[in-house]
N, C-alpha and C positions, 0 to 999 in steps of 0.2 A: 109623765113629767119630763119637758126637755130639759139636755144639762149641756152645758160646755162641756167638749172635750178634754177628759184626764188622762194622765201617764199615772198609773197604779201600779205599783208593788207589790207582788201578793208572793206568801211564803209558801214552796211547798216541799221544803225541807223534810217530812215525814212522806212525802210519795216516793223517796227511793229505793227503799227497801218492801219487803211484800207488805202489802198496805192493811192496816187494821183502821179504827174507828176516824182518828184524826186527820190520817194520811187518805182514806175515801173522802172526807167532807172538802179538804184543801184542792183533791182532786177532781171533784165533779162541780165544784164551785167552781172553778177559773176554768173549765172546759165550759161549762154553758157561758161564761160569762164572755169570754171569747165571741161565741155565736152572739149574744144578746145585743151585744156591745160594741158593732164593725166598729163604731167611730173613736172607740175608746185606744190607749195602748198598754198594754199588760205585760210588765216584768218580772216575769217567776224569779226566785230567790232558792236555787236548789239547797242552798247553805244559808241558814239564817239566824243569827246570832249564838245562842252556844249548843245548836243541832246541827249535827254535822256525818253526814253520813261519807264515805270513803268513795264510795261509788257514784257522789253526786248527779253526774251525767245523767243516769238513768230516773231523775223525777219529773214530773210529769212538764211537758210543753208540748203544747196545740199546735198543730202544725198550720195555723193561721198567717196571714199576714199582718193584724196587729197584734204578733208575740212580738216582742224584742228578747230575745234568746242571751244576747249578751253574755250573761253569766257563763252559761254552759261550755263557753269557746276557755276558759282561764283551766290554767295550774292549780293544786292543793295550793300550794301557798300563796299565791294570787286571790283565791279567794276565800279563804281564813284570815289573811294577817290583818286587810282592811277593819274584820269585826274584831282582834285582839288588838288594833294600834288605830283606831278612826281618827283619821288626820283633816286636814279641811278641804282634802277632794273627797270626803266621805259621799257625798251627797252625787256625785258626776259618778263612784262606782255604784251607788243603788239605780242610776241612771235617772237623775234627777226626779221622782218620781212627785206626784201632786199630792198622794199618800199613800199610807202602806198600810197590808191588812196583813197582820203577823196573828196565826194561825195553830203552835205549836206550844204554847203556853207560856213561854219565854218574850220576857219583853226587853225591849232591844231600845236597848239605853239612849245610844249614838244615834238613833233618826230623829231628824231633826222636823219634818214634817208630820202632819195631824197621820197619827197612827189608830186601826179599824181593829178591835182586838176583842178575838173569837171566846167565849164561852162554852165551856162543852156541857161544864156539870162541878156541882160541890162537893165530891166525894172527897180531892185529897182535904177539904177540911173538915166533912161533917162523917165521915168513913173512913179515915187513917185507918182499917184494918185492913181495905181493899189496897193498900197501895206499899210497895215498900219504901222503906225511911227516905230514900234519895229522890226516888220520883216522889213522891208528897209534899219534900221541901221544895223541889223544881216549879209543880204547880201552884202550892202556896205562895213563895218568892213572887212568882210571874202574876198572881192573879191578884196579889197587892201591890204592886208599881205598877203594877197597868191601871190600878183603880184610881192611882194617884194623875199618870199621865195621859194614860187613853184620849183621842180625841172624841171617839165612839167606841158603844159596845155591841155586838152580833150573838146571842143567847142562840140556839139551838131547838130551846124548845120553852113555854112559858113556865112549866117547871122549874128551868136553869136561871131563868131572868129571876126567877121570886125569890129563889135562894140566893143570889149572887146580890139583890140590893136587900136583903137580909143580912147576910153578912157584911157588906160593904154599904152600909147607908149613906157613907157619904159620896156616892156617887147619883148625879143627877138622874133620874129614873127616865126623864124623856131620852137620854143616850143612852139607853138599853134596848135596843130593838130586836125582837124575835122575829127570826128568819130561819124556817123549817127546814126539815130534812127531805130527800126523797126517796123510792128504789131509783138504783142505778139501770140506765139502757138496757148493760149487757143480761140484767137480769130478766130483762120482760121480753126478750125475742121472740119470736114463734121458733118452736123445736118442731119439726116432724115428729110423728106418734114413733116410728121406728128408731129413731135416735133417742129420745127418751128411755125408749124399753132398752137402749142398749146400755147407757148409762147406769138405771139402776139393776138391770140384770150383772154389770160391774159390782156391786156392794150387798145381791144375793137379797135385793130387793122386788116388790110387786107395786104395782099402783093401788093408791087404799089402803095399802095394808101395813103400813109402819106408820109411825110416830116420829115427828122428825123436831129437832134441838137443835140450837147452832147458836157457837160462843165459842170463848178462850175458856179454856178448863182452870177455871180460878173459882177461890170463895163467891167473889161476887157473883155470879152465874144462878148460884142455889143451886148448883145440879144435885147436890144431899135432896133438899126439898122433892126435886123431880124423883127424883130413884125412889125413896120413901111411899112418893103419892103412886108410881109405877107396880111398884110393888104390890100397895093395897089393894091396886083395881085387880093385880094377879088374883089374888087371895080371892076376887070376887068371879073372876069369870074364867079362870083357869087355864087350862093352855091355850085355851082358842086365841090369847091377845095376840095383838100384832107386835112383832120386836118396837121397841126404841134406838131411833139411828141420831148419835149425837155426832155431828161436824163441827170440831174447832180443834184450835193450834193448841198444844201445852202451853199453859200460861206459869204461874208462881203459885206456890206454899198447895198447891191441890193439880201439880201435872198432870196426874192419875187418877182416874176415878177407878180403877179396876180392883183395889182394894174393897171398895165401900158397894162395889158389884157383887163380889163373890161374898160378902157377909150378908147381902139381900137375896143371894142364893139366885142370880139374875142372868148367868154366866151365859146361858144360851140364849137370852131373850136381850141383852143388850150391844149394840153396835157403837166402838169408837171407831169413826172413823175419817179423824184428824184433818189436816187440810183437804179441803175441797174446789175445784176451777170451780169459775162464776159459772160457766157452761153447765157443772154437774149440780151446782147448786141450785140452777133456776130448773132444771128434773126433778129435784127434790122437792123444790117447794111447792111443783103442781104435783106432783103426785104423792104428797105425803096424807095419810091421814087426818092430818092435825099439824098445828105448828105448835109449840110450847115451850113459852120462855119465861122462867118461872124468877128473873134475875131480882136481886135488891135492890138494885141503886143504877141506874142512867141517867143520860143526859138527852138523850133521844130514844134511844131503840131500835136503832137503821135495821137489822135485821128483821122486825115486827112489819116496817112497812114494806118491804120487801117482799114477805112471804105473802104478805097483803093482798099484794100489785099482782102475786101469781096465782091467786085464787086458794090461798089455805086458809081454814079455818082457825082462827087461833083463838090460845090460851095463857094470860098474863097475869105478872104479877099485879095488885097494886101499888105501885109503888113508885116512888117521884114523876116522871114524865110517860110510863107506858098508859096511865088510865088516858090521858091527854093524845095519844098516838091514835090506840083504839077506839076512841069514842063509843057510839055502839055497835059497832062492828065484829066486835068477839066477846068471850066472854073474860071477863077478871076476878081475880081471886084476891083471898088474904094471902100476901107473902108466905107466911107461915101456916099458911091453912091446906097439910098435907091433904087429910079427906077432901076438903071441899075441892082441891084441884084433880082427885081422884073421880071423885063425882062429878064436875064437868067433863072430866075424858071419859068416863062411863057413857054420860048423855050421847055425844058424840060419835061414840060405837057403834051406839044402840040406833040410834033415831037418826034416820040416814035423810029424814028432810030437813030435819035441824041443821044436818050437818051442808045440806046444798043451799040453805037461805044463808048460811055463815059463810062460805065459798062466794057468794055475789053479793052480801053487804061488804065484803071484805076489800074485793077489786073495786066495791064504790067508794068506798073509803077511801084507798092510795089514789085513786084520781085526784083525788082532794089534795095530795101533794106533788108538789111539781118544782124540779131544779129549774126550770127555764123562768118561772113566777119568780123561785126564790133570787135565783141571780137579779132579777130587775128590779125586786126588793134590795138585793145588796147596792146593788147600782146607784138607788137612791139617797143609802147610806154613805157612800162615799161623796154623793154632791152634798152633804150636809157638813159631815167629817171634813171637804177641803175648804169649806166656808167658815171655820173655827179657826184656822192657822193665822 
């Protein structure tokens, strides 16, 4: 589809600090889109209506030459007071843009052009448990004035779309368009075999022989469910199992899993081990046994496809958007169906061809997704979004 040339806005206010689910998607979206798009020109927004990180400088800009950097060159208060006081050169500091695609859940009152407004997932209103009080009103707030204003909407996964004109019927459903996720580059590089083994000889790991988990240590996650169904499979095969290596950052209300370890009596068979470099993470994901994410509630999955892309076998919940990730590619379980997730990591143990057709339907699978497709998806989205204004 040819477009006229735009000036684009896009927020990535959440890439300045160490980046979790929103702060990757803003990030790898306007990286490919960059590439996608010589003709286009793209104005990242390191601060973007009431996200505001301190250290702005540091999110994310392409070192292309259609970035317009702009922003990055301003003072704190240069580039805060425009969004607390928008005056009528509001539009000349977003640098006139054709549209904006606001990214962080927050919708930004003052833009005056057709605004592209990202969907990630309905938990703060269908899962108020996962969230606390402030972020749940941030996302609720944000994701009903956007349904009001929005010029278009970008779902994440068809999941997010069903739910989101579920909840918001009155938003036209042809402006909801689902634009997938992908693994990120840095995850799929060729490692050398000896760098690998160095990596998980760091973590007192083997190839094959762990069980690997990756998440924020929150409710939402299920790591209870995981540890519970780990447990069982102990009970069933005894010491021989391989540890469980969980990597993710302490999240809220479940920092800690190390209580609910030592009452499974787990103490020597499970590994936190907290943040991980993409570098050590894409060792992990080829050399882990299994991948297994047993979470309740996404909006994508990005680590599913991930581990995908690096040839792990995996193990999901079903639940909102992971059956839609996996297709048949791994297997899926009932959320809450300890055994049964205990008996697919059995299978997987045991039957070591199961487990190498699960390794190659998996990489066939993440080919299926692609940030370079997604970007000229999004791309299309914006010649649509700037023909509404």
């Amino acid at each position: 589809m040819k477009h006229r040339q735009l000036r684009i806005g896009f927020d990535v206010s959440q890439t300045a600090e160490r980046m979790a689910g929103c702060g990757i998607v803003a990030d790898q979206f306007l990286r490919h889109l960059a590439e996608v798009c010589p003709g286009d020109t793209f104005i990242p927004y390191p601060v973007f209506s009431n996200y505001r990180h301190p250290d702005f400088v540091r999110a994310t800009r392409p070192l292309t030459d259609n970035i317009d950097a702009r922003q990055f060159g301003l003072s704190w208060p240069e580039i805060v007071t425009p969004w607390d006081q928008p005056g009528p050169d509001f539009a000349a500091f977003l640098g006139t843009p054709d549209v904006v695609h606001a990214n962080n859940y927050a919708w930004p009152r003052a833009v005056a052009c057709p605004v592209v407004y990202t969907v990630y997932d309905m938990s703060a209103v269908e899962a108020a448990q996962y969230h606390t009080e402030h972020n749940r009103m941030v996302c609720v707030n944000g994701l009903f004035e956007a349904s009001l204003g929005a010029s278009w909407f970008v779902a994440i996964s068809a999941a997010s779309r069903d739910r989101f004109l579920h909840w918001f019927p009155h938003v036209p459903a042809a402006r909801v368009s689902v634009v997938p996720l992908a693994a990120r580059p840095s995850l799929t590089v060729n490692l050398p075999d000896a760098d690998v083994d160095r990596m998980l000889a760091r973590f007192g790991l083997e190839r094959e022989a762990f069980w690997l988990a990756v998440g924020t240590i929150e409710p939402r996650k299920n790591y209870a469910a995981l540890l519970e169904a780990y447990a069982l499979l102990q009970q069933r095969v005894g010491g021989a199992l391989p540890p469980l290596a969980i990597a993710g950052l302490k999240g809220w209300l479940e920092s800690s899993l190390e209580p609910r370890i030592k009452r499974l009596g787990l103490d020597a068979h499970v590994q936190c081990l907290g943040f991980v470099e993409d570098i050590e993470l894409a060792a992990l994901y080829r050399s882990c046994l299994a991948f297994l994410y047993p979470s309740r509630y996404e909006g994508f999955g990005l680590p599913v496809v991930e581990a995908m892309a690096c040839g792990a076998p995996v193990i999901v919940s079903r639940s909102t958007s992971l059956p839609e990730v996996v297709g048949d590619a791994g297997w899926v379980v009932d959320i809450d169906g300890i055994s049964e997730y205990a008996e697919a990591m059995y299978t997987l143990l045991t039957d070591r061809g199961r487990r190498e057709a699960q390794r190659a339907a998996a990489r066939a699978r993440a080919a299926t997704f692609s940030w370079t497709r997604s970007a000229a998806a999004l791309r299309d989205v914006y010649a649509l979004a700037s023909e509404t204004a």
